[in-house]
C-alpha positions in Angstrom: -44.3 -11.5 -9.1 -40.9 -13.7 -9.5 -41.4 -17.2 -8.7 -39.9 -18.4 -5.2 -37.8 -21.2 -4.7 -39.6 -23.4 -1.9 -38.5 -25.6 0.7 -42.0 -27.0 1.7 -40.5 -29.0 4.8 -39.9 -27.1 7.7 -36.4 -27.4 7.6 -34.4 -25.4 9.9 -36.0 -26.5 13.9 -37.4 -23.8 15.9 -35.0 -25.5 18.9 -31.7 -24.7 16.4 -32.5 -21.8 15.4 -29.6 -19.2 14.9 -31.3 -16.3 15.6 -31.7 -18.1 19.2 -27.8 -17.8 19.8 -27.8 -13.9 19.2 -28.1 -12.0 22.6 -29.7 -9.4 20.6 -33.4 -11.6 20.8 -35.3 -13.1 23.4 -35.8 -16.7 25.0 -38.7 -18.6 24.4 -40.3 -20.3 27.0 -40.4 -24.2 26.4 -44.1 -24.3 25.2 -43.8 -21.1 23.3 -41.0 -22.9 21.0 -43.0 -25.4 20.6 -46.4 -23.3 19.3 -44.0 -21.4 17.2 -42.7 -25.1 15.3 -46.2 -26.0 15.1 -47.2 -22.4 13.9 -44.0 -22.5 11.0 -45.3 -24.1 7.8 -42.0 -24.5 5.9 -39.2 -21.6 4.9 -38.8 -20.0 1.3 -35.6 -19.2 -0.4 -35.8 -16.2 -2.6 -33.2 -14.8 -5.1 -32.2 -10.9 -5.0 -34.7 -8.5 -6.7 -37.9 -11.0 -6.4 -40.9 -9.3 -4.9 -42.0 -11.3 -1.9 -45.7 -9.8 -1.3 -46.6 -7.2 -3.6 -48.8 -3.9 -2.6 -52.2 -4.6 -3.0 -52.0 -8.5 -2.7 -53.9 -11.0 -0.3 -51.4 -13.6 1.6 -52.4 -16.9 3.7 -48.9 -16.3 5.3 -46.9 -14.2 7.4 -42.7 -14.7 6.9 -40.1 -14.1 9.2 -36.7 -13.1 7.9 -34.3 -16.2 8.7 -31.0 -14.4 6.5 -30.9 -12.0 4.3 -31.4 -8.4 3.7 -34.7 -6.9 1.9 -37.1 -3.4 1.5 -40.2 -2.5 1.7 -41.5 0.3 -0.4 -44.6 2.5 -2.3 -44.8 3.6 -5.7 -46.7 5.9 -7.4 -48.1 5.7 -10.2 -45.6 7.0 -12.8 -43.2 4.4 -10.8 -41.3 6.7 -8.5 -40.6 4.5 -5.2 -40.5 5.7 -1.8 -38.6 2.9 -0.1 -39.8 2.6 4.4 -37.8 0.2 5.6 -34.8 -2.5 5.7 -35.7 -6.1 6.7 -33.0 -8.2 8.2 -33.1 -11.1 10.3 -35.8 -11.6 13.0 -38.3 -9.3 11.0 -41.8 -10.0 10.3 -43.0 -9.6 6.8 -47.0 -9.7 6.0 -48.6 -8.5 9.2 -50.1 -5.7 7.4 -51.9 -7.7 4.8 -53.0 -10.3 7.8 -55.0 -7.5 10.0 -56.1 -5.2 7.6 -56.9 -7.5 4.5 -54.7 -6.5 1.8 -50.6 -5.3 2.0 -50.2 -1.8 1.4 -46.5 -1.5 0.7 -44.1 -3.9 -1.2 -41.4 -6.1 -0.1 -38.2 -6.8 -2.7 -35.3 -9.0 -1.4 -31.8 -6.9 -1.3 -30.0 -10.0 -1.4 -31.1 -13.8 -1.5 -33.5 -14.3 1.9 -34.5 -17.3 3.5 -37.7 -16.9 5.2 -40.3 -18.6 7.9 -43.6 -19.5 6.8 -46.4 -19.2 9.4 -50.3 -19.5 8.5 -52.5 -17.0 8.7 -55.3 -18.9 10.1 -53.1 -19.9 13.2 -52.3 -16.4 14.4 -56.1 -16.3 16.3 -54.5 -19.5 18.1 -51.5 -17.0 19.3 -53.4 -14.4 20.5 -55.9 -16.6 22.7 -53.0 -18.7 24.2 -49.6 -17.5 24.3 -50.2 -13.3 25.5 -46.2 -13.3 25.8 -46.3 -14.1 22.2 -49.1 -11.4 21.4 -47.0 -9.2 23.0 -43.9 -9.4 21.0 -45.9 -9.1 17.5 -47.3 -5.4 19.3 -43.7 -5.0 20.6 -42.5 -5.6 16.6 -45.5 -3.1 14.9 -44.3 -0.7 17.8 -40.8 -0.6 16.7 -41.4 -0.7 13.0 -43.6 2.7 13.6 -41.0 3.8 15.9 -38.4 3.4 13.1 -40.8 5.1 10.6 -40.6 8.4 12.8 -37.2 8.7 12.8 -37.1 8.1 8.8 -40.0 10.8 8.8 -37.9 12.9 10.7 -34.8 12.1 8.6 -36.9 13.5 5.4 -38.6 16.2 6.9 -35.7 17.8 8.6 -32.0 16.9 8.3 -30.0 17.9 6.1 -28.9 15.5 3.0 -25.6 14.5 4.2 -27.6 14.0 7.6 -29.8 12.1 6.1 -27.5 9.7 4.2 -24.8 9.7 8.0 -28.4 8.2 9.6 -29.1 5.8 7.0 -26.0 4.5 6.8 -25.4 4.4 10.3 -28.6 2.5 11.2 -28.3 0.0 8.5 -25.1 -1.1 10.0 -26.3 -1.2 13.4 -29.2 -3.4 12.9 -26.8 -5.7 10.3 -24.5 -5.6 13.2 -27.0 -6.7 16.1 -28.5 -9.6 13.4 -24.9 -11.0 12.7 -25.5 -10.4 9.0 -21.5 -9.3 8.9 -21.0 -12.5 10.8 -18.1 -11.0 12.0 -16.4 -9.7 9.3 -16.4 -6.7 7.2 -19.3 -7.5 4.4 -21.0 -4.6 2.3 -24.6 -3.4 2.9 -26.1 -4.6 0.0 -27.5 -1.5 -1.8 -27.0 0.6 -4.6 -27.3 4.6 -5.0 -30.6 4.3 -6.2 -32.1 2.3 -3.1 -30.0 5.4 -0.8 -32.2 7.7 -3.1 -35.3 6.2 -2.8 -35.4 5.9 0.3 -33.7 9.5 1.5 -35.8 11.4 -1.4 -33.2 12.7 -3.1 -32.1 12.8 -6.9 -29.6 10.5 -7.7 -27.3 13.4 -8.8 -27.8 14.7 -5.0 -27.2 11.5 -3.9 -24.0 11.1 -5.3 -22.2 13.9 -4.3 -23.8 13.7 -0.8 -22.1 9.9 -0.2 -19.0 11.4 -1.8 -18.8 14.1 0.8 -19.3 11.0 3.5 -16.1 9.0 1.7 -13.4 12.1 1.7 -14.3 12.4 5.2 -13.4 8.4 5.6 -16.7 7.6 6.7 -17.8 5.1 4.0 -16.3 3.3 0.9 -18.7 2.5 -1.6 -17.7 -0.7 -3.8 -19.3 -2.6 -6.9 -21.0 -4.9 -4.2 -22.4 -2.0 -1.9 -21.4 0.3 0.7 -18.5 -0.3 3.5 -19.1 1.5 6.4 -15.8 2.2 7.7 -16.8 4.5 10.8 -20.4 4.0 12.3 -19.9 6.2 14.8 -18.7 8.9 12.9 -22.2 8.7 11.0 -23.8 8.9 14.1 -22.5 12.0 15.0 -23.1 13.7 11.9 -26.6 12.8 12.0 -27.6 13.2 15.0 -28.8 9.9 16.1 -28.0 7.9 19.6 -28.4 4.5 17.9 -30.2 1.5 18.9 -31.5 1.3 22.3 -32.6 -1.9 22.9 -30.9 -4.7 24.1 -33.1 -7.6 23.7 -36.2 -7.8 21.0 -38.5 -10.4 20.3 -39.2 -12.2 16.8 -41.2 -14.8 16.3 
């Protein structure tokens, strides 16, 4: 496993938070944020590429994505990779491992991440206390099994240019919601392989499938990743309504 670079101090106040701005997450309550500071035991910096729990591992803490994009994924044993899910901002990374003893996916930054470090051995405190609080982290598990139907469903029966319209479309939704663009028109960090991977297509297929998306102005794919130029044009190829919540929680 890479080696992190660590801020051991807590750093970044729960009260300043700039996930707290975004309309796209919820309020705390007053004594919620101020478990939550008490909960945090310092943030991590990571670099692209670094694996941040690996499958199989044990971890004394659970992270919450502060910036950054990253993965998770399974691979078998010849080292094909199926990769689940994206992880942006407000995600919680290491729940998994914390209820059930050891991870059973990976998690790779996409791009250099910042996360939240809470102890493990605090989350029976949550639960006893703060039920508003237990409730969001069922709320997140819900939504990341939620999201894991719909990539089911994206593998199991659309098409490969339906696939890729759905990918596409939902990374830059979520980005969007997060304020990863920040307001401006930034690339989704990945390269053809990671669209393979995680659509379970050859790269050759996958290719020619995000070529087919760029003649029809969709996308423009760039040294630095993947321009969506017409979300809801993706959308409609695929199939998919988009995101329909308004507010989510994070802790």
């Amino acid at each position: 496993m890479a080696a992190f670079k660590t801020r051991s101090n807590k750093q970044t106040p729960c009260d300043l938070c700039p996930l707290r701005t975004l309309e796209h997450f919820r309020e705390f309550t007053p004594n919620e944020l101020d478990f939550v500071w008490n909960f945090k035991s310092g943030e991590l910096n990571v670099d692209a590429g670094t694996t941040i729990l690996a499958e199989g591992s044990h971890s004394a803490h659970l992270f919450t994505v502060l910036s950054g994009w990253g993965f998770r994924y399974k691979t078998l044993d010849d080292g094909r990779r199926q990769i689940l899910n994206y992880m942006m901002p407000g995600d919680l990374i290491g729940l998994q491992g914390t209820l059930m003893g050891e991870m059973q996916h990976s998690v790779e930054a996409l791009s250099p991440v910042t996360l939240c470090v809470f102890e493990r051995d605090k989350l029976g405190t949550l639960f006893r206390n703060y039920p508003d609080l237990a409730y969001d982290l069922t709320w997140i598990a819900a939504q990341e099994e939620r999201i894991l139907d719909e990539n089911l469903l994206s593998i199991g029966r659309r098409s490969a240019l339906e696939r890729a319209a759905y990918l596409l479309a939902f990374l830059y939704q979520r980005a969007k919601a997060t304020n990863l663009f920040k307001g401006e028109r930034v690339s989704i960090p990945i390269t053809q392989q990671h669209v393979a991977d995680t659509l379970g297509l050859s790269i050759v297929h996958t290719n020619k499938t995000l070529k087919k998306l760029a003649e029809r102005k969709l996308i423009r794919w760039a040294d630095r990743g993947c321009d969506i130029l017409d979300d809801q044009g993706l959308m409609k190829i695929s199939g998919w309504d988009g995101h329909k919540e308004k507010h989510r929680p994070f802790i």
